[in-house]
ZADO-616175 format. One record per atom (N, C-alpha, C): x, z, y; residue in one letter. Coordinates in steps of 0.05 Angstrom, whole numbers, plus 5000, padded with zeros to 4 digits. Example, Ala and Ser with C-alpha at 12.3 -4.5 7.8 and 13.67 -1.06 7.14 Angstrom:
<nodes>
526451564886A/524651564910A/526451564934A/525751424955S/527351434979S/525851575001S/
</nodes>
This chain:
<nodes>
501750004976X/500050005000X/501750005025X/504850215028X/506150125052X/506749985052X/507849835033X/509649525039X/506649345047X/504749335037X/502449155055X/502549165078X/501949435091X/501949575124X/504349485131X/507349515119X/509949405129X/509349095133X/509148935118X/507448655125X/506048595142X/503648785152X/501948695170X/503148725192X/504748945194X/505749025221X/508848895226X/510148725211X/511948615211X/510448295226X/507748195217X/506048035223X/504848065255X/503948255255X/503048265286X/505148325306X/508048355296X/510348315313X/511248145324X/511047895302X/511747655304X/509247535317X/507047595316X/504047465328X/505047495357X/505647745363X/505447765389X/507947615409X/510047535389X/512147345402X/510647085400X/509047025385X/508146795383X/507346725412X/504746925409X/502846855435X/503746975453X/506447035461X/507147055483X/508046735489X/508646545477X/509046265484X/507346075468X/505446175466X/503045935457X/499546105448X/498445935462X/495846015458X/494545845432X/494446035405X/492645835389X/489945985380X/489145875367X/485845985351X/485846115338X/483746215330X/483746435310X/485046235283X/484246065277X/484445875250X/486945805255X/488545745277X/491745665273X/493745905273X/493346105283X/494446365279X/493546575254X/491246495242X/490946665213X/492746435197X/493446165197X/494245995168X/497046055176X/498646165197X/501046195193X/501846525183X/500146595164X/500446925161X/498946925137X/496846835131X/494346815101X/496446805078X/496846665076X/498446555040X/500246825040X/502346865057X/503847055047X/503347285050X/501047415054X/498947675059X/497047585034X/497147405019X/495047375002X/492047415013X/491447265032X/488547215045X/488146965046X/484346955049X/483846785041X/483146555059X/482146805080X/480546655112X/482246565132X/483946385134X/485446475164X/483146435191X/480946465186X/479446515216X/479646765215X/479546945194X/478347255192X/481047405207X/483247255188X/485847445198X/487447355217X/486447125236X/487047035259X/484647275285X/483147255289X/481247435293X/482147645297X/482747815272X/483548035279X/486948125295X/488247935286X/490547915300X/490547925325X/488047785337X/488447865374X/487248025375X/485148165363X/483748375362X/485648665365X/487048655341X/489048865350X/490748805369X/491948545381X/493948595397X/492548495429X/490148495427X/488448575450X/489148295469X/488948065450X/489747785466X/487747575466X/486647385478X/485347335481X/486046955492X/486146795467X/487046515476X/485746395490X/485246195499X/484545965509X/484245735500X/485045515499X/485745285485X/488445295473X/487145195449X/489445195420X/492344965426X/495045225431X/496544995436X/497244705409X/495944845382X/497344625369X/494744405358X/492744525354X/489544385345X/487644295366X/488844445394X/485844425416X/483644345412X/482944655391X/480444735384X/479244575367X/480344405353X/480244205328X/477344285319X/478244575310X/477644685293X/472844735301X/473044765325X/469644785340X/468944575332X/470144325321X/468144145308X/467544025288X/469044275271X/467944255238X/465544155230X/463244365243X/460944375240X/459644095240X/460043875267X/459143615271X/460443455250X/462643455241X/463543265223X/461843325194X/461843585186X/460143695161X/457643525169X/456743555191X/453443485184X/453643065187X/456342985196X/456542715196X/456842615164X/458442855151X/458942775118X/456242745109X/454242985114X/451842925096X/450842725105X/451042635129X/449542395144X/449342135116X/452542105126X/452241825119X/453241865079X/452142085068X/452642175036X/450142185033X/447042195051X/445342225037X/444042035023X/444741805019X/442841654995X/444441514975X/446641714971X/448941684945X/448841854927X/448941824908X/448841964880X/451642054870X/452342304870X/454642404863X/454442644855X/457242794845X/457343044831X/459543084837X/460742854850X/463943104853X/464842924875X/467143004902X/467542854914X/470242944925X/471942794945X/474742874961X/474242834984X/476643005002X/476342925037X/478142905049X/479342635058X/481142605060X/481042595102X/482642725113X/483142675141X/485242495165X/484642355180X/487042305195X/487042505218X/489542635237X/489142765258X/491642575270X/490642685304X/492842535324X/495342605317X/497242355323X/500242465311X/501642775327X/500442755352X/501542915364X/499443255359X/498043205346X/496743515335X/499143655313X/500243395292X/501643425272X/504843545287X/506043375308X/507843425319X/508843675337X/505843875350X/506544025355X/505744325331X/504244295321X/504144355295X/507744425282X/509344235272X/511244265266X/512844315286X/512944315307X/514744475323X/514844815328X/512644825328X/511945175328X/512745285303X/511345175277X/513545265256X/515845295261X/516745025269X/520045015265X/521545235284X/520745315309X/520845415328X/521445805326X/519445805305X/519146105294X/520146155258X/521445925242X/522745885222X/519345985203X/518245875209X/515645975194X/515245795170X/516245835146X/516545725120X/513745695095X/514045535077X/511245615059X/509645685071X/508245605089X/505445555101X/504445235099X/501445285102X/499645005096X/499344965126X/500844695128X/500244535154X/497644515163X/497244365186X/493944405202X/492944185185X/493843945180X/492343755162X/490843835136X/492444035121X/491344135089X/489444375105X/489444495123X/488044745135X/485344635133X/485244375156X/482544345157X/480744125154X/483043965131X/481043875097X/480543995080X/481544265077X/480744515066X/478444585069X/477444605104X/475944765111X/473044515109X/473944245112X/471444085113X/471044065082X/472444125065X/471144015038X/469244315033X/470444625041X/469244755032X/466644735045X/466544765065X/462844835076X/461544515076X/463244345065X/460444075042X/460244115022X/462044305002X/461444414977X/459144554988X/459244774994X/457744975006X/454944815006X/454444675029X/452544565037X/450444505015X/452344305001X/451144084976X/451444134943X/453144434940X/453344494922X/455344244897X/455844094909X/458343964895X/460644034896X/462443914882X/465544034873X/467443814872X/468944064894X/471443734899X/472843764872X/473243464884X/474543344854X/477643194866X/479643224867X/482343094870X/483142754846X/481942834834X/482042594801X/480242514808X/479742214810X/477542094807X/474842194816X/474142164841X/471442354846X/470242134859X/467342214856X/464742004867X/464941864885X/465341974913X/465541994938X/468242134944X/469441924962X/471942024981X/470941925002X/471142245034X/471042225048X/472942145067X/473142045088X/475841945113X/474342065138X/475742275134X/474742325169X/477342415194X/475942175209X/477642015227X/477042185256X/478942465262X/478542585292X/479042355306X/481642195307X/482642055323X/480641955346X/478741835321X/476441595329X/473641765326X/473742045311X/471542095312X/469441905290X/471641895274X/469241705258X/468741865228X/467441715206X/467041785176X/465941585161X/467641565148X/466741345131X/467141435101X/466941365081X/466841485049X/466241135034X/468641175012X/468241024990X/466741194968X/466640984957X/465041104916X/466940964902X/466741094875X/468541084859X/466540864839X/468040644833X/467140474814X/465040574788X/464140344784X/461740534763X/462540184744X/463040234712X/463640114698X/461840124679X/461039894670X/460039824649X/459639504625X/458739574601X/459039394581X/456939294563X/456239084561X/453138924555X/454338674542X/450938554536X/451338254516X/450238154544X/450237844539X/448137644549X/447537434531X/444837374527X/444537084513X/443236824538X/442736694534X/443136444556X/441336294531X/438636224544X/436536084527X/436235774535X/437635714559X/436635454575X/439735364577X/439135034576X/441634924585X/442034934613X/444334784625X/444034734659X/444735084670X/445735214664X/446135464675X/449235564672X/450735484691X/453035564698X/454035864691X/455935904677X/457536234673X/457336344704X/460036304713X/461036344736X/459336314769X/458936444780X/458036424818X/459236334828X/459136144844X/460435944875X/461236264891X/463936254898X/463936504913X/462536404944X/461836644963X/461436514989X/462236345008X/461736145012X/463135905028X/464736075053X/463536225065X/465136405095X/467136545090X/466736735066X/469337015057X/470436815035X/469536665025X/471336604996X/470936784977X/468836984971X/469337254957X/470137464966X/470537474995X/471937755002X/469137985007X/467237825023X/465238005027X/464838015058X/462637945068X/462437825098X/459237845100X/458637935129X/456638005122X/454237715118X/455137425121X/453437285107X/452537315084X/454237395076X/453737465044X/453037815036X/451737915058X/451138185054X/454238385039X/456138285046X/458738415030X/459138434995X/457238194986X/456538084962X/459337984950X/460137834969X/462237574954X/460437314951X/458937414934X/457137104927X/454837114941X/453336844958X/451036824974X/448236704958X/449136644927X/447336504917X/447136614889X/445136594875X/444936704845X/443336584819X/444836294824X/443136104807X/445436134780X/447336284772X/448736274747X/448236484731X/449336524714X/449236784686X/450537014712X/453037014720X/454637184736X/452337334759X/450636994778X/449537074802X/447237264788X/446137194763X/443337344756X/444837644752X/445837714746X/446837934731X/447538084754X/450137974781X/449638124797X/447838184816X/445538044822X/443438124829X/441138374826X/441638364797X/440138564778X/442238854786X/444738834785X/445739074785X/447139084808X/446539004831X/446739034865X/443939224867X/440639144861X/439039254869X/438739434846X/440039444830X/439639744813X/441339954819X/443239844826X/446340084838X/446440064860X/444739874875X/444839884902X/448139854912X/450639674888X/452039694891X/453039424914X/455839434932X/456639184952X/458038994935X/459638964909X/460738744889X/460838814856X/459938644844X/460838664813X/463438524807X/465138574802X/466238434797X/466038444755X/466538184745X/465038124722X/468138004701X/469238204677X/470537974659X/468737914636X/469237774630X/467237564606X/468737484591X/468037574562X/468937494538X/468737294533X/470637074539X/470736794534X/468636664553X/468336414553X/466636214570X/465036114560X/463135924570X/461335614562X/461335464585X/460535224577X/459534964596X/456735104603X/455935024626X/452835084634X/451734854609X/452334744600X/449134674578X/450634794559X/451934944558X/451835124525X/449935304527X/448535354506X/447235664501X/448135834490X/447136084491X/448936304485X/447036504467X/447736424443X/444936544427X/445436864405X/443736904388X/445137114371X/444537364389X/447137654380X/446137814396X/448137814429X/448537564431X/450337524460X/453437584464X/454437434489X/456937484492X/457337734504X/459837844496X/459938124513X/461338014536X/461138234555X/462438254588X/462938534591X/464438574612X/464638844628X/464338754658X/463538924674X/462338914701X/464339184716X/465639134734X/466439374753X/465039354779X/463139534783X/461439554804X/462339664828X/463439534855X/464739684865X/462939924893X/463340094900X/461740264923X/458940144911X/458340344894X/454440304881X/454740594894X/451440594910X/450040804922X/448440994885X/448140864866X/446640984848X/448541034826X/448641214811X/451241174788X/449541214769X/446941434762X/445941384734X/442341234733X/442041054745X/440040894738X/439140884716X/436540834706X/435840824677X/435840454667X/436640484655X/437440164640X/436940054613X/434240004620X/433139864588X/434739804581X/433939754546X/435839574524X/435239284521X/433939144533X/432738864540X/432038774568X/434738704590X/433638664610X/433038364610X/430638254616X/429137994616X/430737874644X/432137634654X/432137494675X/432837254685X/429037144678X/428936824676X/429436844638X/432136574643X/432736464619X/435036714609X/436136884628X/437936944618X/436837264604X/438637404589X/437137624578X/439237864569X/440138044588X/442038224573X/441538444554X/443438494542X/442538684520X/444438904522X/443939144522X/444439444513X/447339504533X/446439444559X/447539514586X/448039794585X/450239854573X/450440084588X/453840194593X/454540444609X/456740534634X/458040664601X/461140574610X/463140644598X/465340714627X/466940854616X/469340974624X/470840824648X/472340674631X/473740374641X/473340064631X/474439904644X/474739664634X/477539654622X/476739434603X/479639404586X/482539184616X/484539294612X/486039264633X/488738984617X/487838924596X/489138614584X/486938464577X/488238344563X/486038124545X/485238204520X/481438154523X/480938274491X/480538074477X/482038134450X/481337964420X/478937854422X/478337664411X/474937604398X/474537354381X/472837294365X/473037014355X/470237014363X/469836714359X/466536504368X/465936464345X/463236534339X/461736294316X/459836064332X/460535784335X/459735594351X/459235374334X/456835314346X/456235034337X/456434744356X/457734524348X/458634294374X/457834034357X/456333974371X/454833644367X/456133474369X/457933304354X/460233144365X/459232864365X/460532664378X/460032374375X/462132224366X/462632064352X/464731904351X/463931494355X/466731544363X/467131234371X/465830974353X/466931054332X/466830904308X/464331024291X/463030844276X/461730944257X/463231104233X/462231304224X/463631504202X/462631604183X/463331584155X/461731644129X/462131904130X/460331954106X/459532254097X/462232464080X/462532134069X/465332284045X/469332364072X/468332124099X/470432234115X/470932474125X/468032534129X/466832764144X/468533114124X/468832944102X/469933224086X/472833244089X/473133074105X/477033144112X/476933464133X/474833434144X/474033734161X/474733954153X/475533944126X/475434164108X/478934274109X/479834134113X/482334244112X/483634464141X/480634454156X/481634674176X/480734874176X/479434904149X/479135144137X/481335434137X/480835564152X/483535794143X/486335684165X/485635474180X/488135334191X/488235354211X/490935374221X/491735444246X/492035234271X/490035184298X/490535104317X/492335124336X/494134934337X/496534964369X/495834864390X/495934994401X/493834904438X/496934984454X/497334714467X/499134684491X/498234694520X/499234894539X/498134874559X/500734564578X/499134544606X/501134424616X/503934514632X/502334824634X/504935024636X/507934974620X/507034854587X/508634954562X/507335174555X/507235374556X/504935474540X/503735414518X/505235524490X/503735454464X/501735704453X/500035674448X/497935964430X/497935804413X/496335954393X/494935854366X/492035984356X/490735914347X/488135934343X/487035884309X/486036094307X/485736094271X/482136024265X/481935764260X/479235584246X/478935814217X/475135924211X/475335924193X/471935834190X/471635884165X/468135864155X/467535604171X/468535294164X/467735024173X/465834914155X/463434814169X/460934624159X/460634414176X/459534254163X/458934014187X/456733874171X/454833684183X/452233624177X/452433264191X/452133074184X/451432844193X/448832854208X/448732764230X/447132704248X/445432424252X/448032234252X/448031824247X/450231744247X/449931454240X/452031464236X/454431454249X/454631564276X/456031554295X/456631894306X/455332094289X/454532344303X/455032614290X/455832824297X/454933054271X/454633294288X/454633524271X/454233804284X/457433914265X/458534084279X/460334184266X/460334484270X/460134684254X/459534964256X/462335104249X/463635274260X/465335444256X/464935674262X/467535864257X/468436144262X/471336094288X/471936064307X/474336004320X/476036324328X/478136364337X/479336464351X/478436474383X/477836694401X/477336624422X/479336464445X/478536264456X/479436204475X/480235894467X/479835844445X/480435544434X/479235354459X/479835144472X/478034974487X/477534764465X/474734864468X/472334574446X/473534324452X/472734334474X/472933964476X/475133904478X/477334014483X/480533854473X/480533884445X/479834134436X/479734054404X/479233864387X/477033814402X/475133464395X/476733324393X/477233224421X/478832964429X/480932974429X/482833164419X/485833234406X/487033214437X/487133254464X/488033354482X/489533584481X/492733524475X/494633774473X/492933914453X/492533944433X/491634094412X/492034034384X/493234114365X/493733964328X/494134204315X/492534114297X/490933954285X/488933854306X/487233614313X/485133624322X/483133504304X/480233404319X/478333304300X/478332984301X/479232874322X/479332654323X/482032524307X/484932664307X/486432544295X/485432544257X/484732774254X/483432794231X/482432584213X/480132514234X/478232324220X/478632104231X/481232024237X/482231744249X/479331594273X/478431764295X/476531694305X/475631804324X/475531684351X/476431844376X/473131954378X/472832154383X/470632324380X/470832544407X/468632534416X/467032784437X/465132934436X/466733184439X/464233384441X/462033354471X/460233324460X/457133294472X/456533564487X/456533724474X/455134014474X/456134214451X/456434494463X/457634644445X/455734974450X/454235134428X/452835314426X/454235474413X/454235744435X/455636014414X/452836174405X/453636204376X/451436334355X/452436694350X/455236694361X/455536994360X/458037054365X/458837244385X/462337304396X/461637574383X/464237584379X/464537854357X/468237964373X/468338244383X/470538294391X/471838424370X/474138294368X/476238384351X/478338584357X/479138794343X/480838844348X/483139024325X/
</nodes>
């Protein structure tokens, strides 16, 4: 208990040299004394410090009074936090350089060590009384909402933390493009022609999808990876291709989300929020069916040379140089006329159909095969399956 009293009074010794050359606040004169008194308040033990030494500041030489407008910024957080959905959040502050600068001179000035600068003081003090307020809990890792509050400018602004998720799509109609035209103005950046969308239009699989989960998350961009591709007249049948969606600043994080969302032709299935998105490339093979034509007329008994890409391995050259390979299995094929067929496989993802066809940088192909320059027409995925 004396060595406390030796502390305090070793403390209001040094207080009183203080404020003999600087007038500060209760809140900047308790945080240079709290931590190493093991307290919790520095308003409480700022306070009392002039209290006992019968002093009485003015304007704060290192905050000037920063600190009187906690209160307005708290009620600016809830402002612009009230139609966001969260559970945990951060607060991050800018202050004038020169708050910071005389700040560290008064330390330096009085060798005042292991103390929490005015910056951690009073993001301290704004996260506690919005906890307070809203009964949420800051979060440092990954939290809902990060606040920026800007004395400088007097401003506040807050991001959200991405909201991720993973679904099928099937695609019932031809003529329907994967991919969105980004916005002619931003290019994709987000402008307000485009309501801070990226895309201004939503005639594709991509535009329908972010539509649906803009007005359900009330989110400003999806950004979308997609397990492999199609031509807009492919369909996309079975129980659909998978995707992941990273939703960026969504006002909603747990929406309820049927297991059949209907839209138009397009139709997703069993939408729902995972963790993360995968951060390489995922495995997958296609089961697809492609309508081919050939040049030449072609018998039935040619048609069984197909068979030897059974189990067999595709070399796809890019124009990079760039060689992959691609593993054919479970091959059928069906005569159409005599100029025509369907050919059904199991592929490797990422094979391109129609060079395959027409042996464009690709061998084995189907055309060297069957001695007969052949094009794919149209190509239908019956089921993507991720591998791994």
């Amino acid at each position: 208990m004396r060595k406390n009293n030796k502390s305090f009074a070793d403390v209001l010794q040094l207080s009183q040299k203080i404020l003999k050359e600087y007038d500060l606040c209760d809140v900047c004169l308790g945080r240079l004394f709290a931590k190493n008194l093991g307290l919790v308040s520095n308003k409480k033990l700022g306070e009392k410090i002039h209290r006992i030494l019968k002093i009485k500041s003015a304007k704060c030489y290192v905050c000037k009074n920063i600190f009187d407008g906690v209160n307005s910024q708290v009620a600016k957080m809830l402002d612009v936090s009230s139609d966001y959905d969260f559970a945990t959040f951060l607060v991050g502050t800018k202050l004038k350089p020169s708050i910071l600068d005389r700040d560290d001179h008064m330390r330096s000035r009085f060798r005042l060590r292991g103390i929490d600068g005015i910056k951690t003081n009073i993001t301290r003090e704004l996260a506690k009384q919005f906890s307070h307020k809203t009964k949420k809990k800051v979060e440092s890792s990954e939290p809902d909402l990060t606040f920026m509050i800007n004395f400088k400018e007097d401003s506040c602004t807050l991001q959200t933390k991405p909201v991720f998720l993973w679904g099928r799509y099937t695609k019932s109609e031809r003529n329907i493009p994967q991919k969105q035209k980004p916005c002619s103005t931003c290019l994709g950046k987000g402008c307000v022609d485009c309501s801070h969308h990226g895309i201004s239009e939503f005639d594709s699989v991509e535009g329908l999808i972010s539509k649906y989960l803009f007005e359900k998350f009330e989110a400003l961009q999806a950004k979308i990876t997609w397990i492999g591709g199609e031509d807009s007249t492919s369909l996309v049948l079975g129980s659909g291709r998978p995707f992941f969606v990273k939703l960026l600043n969504p006002k909603k994080r747990h929406p309820r989300l049927p297991k059949k969302i209907k839209l138009g032709e397009i139709t997703i299935n069993n939408l729902k929020p995972i963790s993360k998105t995968p951060s390489g490339p995922v495995p997958f093979t296609s089961k697809v069916k492609l309508y081919i034509t050939c040049e030449n007329k072609i018998e039935q008994n040619i048609l069984s040379k197909l068979d030897q890409l059974e189990k067999n391995t595709i070399a796809v050259y890019e124009k990079s140089g760039r060689r992959t390979e691609k593993l054919i299995r479970n091959i059928q094929y069906k005569s159409i006329s005599d100029d025509s067929f369907y050919l059904s496989m199991i592929a490797g993802g990422g094979l391109p159909l129609k060079r395959f066809v027409s042996g464009d940088d690709t061998f084995p192909n189907i055309s060297d095969i069957l001695e007969n320059k052949c094009k794919c027409e149209t190509f239908d995925f019956e089921a993507v399956k991720i591998t791994h």
